[in-house]
C-alpha positions as CSV (number, residue, x, y, z in Angstrom):
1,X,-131.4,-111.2,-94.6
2,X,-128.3,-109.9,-96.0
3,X,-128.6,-108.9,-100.3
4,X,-125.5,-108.9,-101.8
5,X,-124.9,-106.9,-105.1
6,X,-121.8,-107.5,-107.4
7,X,-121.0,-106.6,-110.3
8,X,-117.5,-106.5,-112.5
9,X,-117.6,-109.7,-114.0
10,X,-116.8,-110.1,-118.2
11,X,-114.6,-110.8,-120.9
12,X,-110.7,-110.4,-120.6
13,X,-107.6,-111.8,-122.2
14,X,-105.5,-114.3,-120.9
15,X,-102.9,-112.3,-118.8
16,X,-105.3,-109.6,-117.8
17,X,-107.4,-108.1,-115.1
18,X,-110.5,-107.8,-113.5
19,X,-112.0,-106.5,-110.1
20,X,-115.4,-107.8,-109.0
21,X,-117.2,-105.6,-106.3
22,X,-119.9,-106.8,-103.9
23,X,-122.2,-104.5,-102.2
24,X,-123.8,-105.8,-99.0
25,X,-127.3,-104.2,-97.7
26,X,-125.6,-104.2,-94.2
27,X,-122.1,-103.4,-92.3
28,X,-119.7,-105.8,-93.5
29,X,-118.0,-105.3,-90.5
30,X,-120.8,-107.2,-88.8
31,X,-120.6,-110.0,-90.6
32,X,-118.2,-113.1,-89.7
33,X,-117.2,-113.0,-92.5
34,X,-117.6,-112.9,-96.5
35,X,-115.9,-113.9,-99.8
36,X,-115.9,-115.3,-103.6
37,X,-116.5,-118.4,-104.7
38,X,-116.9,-119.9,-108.2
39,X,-118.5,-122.5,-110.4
40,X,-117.0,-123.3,-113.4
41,X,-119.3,-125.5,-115.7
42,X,-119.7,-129.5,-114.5
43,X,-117.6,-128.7,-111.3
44,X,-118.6,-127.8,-108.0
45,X,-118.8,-124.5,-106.4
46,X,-115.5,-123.9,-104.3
47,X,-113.9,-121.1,-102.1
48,X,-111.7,-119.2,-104.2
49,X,-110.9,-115.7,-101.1
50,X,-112.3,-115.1,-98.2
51,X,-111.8,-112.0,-95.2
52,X,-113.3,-112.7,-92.2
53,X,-113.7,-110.0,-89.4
54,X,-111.0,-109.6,-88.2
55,X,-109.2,-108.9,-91.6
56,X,-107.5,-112.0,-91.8
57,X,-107.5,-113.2,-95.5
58,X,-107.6,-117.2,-97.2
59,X,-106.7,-117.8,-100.8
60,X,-107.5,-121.3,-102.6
61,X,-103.9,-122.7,-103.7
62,X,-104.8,-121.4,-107.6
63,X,-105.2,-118.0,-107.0
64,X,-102.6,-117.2,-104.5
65,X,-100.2,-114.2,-105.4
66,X,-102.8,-113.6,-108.4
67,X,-106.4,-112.8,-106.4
68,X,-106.3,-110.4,-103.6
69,X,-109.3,-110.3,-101.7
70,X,-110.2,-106.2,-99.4
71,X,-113.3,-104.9,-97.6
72,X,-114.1,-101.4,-97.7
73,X,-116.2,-100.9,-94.4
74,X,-117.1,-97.3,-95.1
75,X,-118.9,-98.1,-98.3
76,X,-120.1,-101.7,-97.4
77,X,-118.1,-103.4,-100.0
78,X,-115.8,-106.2,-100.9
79,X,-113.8,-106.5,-103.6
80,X,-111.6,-109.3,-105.6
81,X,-109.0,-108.2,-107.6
82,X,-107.9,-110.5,-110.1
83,X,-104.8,-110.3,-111.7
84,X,-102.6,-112.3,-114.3
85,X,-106.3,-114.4,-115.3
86,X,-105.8,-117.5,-116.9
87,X,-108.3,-119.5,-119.2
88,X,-109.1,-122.0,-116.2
89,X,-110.2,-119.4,-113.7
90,X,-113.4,-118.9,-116.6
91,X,-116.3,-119.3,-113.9
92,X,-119.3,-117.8,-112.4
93,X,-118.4,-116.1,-109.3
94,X,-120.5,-116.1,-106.4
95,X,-120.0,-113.1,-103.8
96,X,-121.2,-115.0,-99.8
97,X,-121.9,-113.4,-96.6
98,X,-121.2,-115.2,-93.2
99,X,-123.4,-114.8,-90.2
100,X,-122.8,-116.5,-87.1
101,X,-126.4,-117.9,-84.8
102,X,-126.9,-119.9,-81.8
103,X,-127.7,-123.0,-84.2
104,X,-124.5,-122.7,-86.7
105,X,-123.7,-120.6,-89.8
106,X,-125.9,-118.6,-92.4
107,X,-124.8,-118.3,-95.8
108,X,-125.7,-115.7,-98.2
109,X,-125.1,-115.4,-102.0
110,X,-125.5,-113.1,-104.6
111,X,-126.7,-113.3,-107.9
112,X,-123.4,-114.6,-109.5
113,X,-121.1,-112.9,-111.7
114,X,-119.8,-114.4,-115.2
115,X,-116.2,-114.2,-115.8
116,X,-114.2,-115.3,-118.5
117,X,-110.7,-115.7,-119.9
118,X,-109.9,-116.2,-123.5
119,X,-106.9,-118.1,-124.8
């Protein structure tokens, strides 16, 4: 089992920034991959950054050139800078873990962190 901490989330202005930290209870190195997703209120939960292993980054089309996703492997941690928020990216933001097994994919989630952007 992988537990995944965040924390970061709250309130900002439209225009601002916020960095959300996730804290895995293992190497992140080790895992295939991890990432942020979110869940705004009556909409599903979607990718919004991911970093897989080998450092190689994905952005959903919303957040590009405003989210930047890193991993710090020393102190087991990924991070999401947000930058240049806007009212729409309001959401609970879920920080997932990837692990590769002979059957398929494991996912892992933590506890979900609340962001939101005023108007």
């Amino acid at each position: 089992q992988v537990q995944l901490v965040e924390s970061g989330g709250g309130l900002v202005q439209a225009g601002g920034s916020l960095r959300l930290s996730c804290a895995a209870s293992e190497r992140v190195f080790g895992l295939n991959a991890m990432g942020w997703y979110r869940q705004a209120p009556g909409k599903q939960r979607g990718l919004v950054a991911l970093i897989t292993k080998g450092g190689s980054t994905d952005y959903a089309d919303s957040v590009k050139g405003r989210f930047t996703i890193s991993r710090d492997n020393a102190k087991n941690t990924v991070y999401l800078q947000m930058n240049s928020l806007k009212p729409e990216d309001t959401a609970v933001y879920y920080c997932n873990a990837k692990r590769a097994n002979p059957l398929g994919i494991t996912d892992y989630w933590g506890q979900g962190s609340q962001v939101t952007v005023s108007s």
